[in-house]
PLY file of the C-alpha trace (Angstrom):
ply
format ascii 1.0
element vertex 352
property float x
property float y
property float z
element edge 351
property int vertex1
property int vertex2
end_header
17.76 7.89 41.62
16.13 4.86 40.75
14.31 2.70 43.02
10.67 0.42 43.52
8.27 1.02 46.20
5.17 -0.55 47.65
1.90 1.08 47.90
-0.72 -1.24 49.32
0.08 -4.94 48.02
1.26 -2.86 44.60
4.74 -2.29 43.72
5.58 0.71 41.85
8.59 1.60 40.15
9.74 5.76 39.88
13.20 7.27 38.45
14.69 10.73 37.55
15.07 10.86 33.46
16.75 14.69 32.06
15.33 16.25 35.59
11.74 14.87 34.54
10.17 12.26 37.45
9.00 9.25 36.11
6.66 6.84 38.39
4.94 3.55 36.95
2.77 0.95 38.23
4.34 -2.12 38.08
1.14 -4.09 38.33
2.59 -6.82 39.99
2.84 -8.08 44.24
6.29 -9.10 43.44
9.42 -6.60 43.93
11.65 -9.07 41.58
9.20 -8.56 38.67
8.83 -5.01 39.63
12.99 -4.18 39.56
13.35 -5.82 36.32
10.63 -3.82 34.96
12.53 -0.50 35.97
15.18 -2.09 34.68
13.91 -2.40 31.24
12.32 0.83 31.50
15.80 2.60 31.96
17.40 0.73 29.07
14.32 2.12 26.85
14.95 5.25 27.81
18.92 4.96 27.35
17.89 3.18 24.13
15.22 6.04 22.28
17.16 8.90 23.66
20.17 10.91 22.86
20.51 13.60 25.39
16.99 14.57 24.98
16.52 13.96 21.78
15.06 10.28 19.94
17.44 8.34 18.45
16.86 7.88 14.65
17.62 4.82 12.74
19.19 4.20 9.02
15.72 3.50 7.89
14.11 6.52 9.34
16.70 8.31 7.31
16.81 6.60 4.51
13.00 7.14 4.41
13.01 10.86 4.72
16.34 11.24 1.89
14.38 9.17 -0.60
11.43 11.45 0.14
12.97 14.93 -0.32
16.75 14.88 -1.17
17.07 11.89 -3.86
14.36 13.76 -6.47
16.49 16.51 -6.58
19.49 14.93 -7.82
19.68 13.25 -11.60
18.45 10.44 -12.73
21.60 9.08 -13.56
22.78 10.02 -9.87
19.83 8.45 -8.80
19.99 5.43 -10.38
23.42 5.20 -8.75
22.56 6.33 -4.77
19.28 3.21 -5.40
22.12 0.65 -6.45
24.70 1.57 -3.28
21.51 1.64 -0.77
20.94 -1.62 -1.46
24.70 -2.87 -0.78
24.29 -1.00 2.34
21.10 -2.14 3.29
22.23 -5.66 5.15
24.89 -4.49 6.77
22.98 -0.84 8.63
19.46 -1.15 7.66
18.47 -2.75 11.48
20.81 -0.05 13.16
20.40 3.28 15.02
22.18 5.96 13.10
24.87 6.22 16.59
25.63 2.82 16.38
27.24 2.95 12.51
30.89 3.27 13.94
33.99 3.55 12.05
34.60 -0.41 12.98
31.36 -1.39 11.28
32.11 0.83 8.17
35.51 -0.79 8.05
33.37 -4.71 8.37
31.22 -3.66 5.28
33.92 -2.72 3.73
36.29 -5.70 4.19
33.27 -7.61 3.66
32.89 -6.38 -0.10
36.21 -6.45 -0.72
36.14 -10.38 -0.13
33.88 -11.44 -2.12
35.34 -10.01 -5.05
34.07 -6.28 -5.20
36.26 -3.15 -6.69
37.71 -0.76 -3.85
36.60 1.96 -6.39
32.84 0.25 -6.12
32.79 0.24 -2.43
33.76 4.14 -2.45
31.66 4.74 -4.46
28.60 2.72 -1.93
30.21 4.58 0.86
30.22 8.20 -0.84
26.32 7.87 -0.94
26.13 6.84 2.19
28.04 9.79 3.34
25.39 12.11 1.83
22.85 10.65 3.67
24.54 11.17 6.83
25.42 15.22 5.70
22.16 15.51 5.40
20.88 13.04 8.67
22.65 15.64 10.51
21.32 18.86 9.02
17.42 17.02 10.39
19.20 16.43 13.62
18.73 13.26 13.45
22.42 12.32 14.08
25.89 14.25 15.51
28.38 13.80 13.17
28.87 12.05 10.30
30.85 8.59 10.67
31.46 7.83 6.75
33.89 11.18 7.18
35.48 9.90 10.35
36.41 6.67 8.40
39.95 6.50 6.33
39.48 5.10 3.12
42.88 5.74 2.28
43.40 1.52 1.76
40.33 1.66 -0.89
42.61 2.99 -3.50
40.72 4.36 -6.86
41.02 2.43 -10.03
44.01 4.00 -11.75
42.70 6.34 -14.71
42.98 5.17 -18.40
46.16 6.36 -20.23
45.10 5.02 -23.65
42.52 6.60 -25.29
40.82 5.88 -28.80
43.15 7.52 -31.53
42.09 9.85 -34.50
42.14 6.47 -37.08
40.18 3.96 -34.52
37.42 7.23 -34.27
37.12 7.72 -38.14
36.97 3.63 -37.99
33.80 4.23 -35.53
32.38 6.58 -38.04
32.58 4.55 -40.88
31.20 1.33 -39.27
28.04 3.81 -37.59
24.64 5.13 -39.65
25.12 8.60 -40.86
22.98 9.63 -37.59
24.98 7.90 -35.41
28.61 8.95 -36.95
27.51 12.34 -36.39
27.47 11.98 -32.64
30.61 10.05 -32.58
31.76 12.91 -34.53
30.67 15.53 -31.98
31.17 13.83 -28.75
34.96 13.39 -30.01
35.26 17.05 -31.58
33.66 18.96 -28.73
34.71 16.44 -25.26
31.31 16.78 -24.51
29.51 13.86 -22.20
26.62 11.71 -23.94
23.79 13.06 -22.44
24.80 16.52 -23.08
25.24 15.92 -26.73
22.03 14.26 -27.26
19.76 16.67 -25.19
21.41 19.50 -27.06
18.98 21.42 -28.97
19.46 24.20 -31.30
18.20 27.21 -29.21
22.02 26.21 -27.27
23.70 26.60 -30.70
25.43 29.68 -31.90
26.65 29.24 -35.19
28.21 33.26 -35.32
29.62 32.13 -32.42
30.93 28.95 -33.11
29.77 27.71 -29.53
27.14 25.78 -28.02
26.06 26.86 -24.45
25.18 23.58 -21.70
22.48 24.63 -18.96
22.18 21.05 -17.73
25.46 19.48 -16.81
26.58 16.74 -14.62
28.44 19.48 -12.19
24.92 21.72 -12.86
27.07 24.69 -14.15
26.17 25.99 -17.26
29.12 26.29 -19.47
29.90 27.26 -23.28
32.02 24.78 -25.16
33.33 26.21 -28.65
33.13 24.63 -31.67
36.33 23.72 -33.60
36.51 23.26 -37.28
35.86 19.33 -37.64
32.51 20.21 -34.59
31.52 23.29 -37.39
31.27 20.28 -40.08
29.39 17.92 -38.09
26.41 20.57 -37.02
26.40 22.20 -40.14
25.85 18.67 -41.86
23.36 17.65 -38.99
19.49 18.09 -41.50
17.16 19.87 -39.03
13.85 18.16 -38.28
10.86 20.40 -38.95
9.33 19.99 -35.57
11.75 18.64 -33.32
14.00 20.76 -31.46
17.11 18.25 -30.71
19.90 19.01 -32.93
20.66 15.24 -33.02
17.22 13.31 -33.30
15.95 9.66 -34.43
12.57 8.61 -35.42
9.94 11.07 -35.92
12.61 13.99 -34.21
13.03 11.98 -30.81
16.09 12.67 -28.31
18.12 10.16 -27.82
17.67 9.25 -24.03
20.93 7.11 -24.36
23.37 6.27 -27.18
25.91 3.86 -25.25
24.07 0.58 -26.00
24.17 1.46 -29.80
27.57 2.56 -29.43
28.25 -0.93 -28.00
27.20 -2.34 -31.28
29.38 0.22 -33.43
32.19 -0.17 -31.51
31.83 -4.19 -32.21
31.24 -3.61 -35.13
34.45 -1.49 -36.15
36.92 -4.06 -33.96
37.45 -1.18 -31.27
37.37 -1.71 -27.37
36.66 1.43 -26.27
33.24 2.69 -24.38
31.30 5.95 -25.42
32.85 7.90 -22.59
36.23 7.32 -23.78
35.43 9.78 -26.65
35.83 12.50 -24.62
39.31 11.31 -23.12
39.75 11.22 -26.68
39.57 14.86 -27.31
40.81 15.80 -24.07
44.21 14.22 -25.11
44.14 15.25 -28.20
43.65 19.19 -26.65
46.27 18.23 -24.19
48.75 17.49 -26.64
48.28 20.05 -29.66
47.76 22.99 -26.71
48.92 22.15 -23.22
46.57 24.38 -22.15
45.44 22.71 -18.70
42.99 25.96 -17.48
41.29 26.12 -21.40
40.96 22.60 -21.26
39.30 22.41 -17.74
36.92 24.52 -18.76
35.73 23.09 -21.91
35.41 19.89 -20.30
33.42 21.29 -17.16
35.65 19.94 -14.36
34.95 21.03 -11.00
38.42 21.25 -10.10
42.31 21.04 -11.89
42.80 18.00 -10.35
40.38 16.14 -12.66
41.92 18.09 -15.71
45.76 17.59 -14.43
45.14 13.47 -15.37
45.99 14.51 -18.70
49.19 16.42 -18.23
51.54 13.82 -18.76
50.29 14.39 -22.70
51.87 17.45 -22.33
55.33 17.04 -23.55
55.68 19.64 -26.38
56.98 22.43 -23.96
59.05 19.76 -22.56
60.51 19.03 -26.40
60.93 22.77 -26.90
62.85 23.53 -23.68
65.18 20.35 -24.70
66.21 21.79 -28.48
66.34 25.21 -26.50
69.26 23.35 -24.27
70.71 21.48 -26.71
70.73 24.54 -28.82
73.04 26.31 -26.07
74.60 23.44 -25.17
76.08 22.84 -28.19
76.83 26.36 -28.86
78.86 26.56 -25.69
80.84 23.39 -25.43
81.92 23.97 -29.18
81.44 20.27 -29.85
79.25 19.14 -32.55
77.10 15.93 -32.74
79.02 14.03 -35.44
82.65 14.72 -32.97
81.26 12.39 -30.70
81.82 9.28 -32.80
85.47 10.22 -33.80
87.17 10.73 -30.41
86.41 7.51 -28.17
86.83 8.11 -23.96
89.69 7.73 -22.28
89.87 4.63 -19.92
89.55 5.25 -16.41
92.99 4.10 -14.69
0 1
1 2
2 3
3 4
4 5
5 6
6 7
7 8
8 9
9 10
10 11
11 12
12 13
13 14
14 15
15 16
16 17
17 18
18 19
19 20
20 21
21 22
22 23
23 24
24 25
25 26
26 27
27 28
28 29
29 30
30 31
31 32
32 33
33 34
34 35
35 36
36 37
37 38
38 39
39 40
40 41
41 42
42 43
43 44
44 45
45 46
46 47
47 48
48 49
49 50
50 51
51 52
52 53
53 54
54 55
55 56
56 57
57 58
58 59
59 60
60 61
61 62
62 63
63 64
64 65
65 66
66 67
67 68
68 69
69 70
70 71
71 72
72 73
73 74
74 75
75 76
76 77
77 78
78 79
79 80
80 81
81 82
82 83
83 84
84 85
85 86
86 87
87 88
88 89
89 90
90 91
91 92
92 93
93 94
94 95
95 96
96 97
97 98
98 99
99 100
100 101
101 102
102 103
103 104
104 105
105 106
106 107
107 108
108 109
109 110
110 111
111 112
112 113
113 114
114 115
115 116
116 117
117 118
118 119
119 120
120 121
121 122
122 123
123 124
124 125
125 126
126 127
127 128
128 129
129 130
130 131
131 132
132 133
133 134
134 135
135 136
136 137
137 138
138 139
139 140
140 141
141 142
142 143
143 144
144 145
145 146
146 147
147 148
148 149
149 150
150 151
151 152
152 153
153 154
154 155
155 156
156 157
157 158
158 159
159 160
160 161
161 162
162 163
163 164
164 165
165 166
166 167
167 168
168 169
169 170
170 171
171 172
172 173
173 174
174 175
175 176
176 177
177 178
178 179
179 180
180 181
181 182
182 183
183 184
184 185
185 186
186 187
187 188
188 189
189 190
190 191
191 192
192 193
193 194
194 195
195 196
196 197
197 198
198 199
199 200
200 201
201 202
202 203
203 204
204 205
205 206
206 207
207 208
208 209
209 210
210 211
211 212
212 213
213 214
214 215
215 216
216 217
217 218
218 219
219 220
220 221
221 222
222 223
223 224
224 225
225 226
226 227
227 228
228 229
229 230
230 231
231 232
232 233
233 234
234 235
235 236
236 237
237 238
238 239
239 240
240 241
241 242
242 243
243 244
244 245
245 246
246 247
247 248
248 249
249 250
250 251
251 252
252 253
253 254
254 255
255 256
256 257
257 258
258 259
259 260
260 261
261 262
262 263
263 264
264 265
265 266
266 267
267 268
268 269
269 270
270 271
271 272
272 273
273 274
274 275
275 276
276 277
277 278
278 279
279 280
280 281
281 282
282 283
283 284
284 285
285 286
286 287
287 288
288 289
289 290
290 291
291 292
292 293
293 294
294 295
295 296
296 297
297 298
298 299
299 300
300 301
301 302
302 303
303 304
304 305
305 306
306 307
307 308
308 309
309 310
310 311
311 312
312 313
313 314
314 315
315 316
316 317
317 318
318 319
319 320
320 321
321 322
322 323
323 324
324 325
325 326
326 327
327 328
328 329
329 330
330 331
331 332
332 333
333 334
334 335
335 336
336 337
337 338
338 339
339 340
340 341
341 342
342 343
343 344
344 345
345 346
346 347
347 348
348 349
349 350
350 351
């Protein structure tokens, strides 16, 4: 109960909040000023609290995941979560965590959209704003998490590429690249392997008895070995060691290469192809596709989480398809008794 009383020429105000009495002064002769200051008082209270607990706000959170969950992830990841929190930032950063509904996720959204942004982009902004709700809600600091709560079934995904570089337009990147340079063309398209992991590989991860390098840091973080074909043999075996460095692919005075996509810019300009560094590994991955149609090797070379990510490539996969067909036509033929070149000499019969 809620109510303003008078001691003296003083009005108080007193109310019940989660079974705890609250009385105030009011400081004031006048009961008007003192019911709108219980008045306020409630909405505080309604405002800061959520059944007990204080309510948190985006920046509150945002403060605390920047503190101890972004480090943790990679700098590339990073990079990424800093560019989508400042998207979000107009639209939530004055809010309380409980008031980001599924309405306001679906304004930001529509919002983007407008003004020219890729559905894939804004997934991509909400995505990272999901993990900082998982993880709002593991400090308590918020329920549920809204971004799941919200379909995003009209933000449709960019549909994948289905023409990668071929064998010729790769050699073409060779030629046109230094001889350092080629050889990471060389590898990235031999092995599927992503940029970064090719040029932090050093030679401690290289087994040439084995033919097989072994990745501790990958995008997924799970270590996997990737073995070396033939043409991947050539390339490290060619690769000169440096004397002190231990990268297996090094510039300058034995240096990593902290990115090679900018320089592969220029090679790729160079050589007349329109293709980006990453689409070196679709390139082998179509190339394994087709010469294998092995979907469960092929996942696991290239690392992916699940055989959905691997399965984009399985419309390459034809040659069982090409097999079973001569395997039909084979019987077919066999059991209708009627050969190919028949065909020709005995036109159909008109329909009456």
């Amino acid at each position: 109960m809620a109510t303003v009383y008078r001691r003296s020429s003083t009005w108080w105000v007193r109310f019940v909040w989660r079974g705890v009495e609250v009385r105030r002064s009011a400081r004031t002769s006048s009961k008007v000023i003192a019911q709108r200051m219980l008045a306020r008082l409630l909405e505080e209270h309604r405002r800061h609290d959520r059944e007990g607990r204080p309510r948190r706000t985006y920046r509150e959170a945002l403060d605390r995941f920047c503190a101890e969950y972004l480090p943790t992830l990679k700098e590339a990841t990073q990079r990424r979560y800093r560019t989508s929190f400042r998207q979000l930032a107009p639209a939530f950063g004055g809010l309380h965590l409980d008031e980001i509904t599924r309405a306001r996720l679906a304004d930001y959204a529509a919002a983007r959209i407008r003004v020219g942004v890729k559905a894939a982009t804004v997934r991509r902004d909400l995505a990272t704003f999901s993990c900082l709700c998982s993880c709002a809600v593991e400090w308590d600091f918020i329920d549920t998490n809204p971004v799941r709560q919200f379909g995003k079934r009209h933000l449709k995904e960019s549909r994948p590429r289905t023409t990668y570089p071929t064998v010729e337009e790769v050699e073409q990147l060779v030629a046109h690249a230094s001889l350092a340079a080629g050889r990471i063309i060389g590898m990235l398209a031999q092995t599927g392997m992503r940029m970064d992991e090719v040029c932090s590989l050093e030679w401690s991860q290289v087994s040439i008895p084995r033919r097989e390098v072994r990745l501790n840091k990958t995008k997924t973080s799970s270590p996997r070995v990737v073995p070396l074909s033939d043409d991947a043999m050539g390339t490290i075996l060619g690769t000169p060691r440096h004397p002190t460095s231990l990268y297996v692919f090094w510039r300058g005075d034995g240096e990593r290469y902290t990115s090679f996509s900018g320089a592969f810019r220029k090679i790729a300009a160079r050589a007349g192809v329109k293709f980006r560094c990453h689409d070196l590994r679709h390139h082998f991955a179509s190339e394994f596709a087709q010469q294998t149609g092995d979907v469960a090797a092929l996942q696991a070379i290239l690392g992916h989480k699940t055989i959905a990510m691997t399965m984009r490539y399985s419309h390459l996969m034809t040659k069982h398809l090409h097999d079973a067909m001569r395997r039909f036509g084979s019987k077919a033929g066999t059991n209708a008794g009627t050969s190919v070149e028949d065909v020709g000499t005995h036109p159909p019969t008109a329909s009456k």
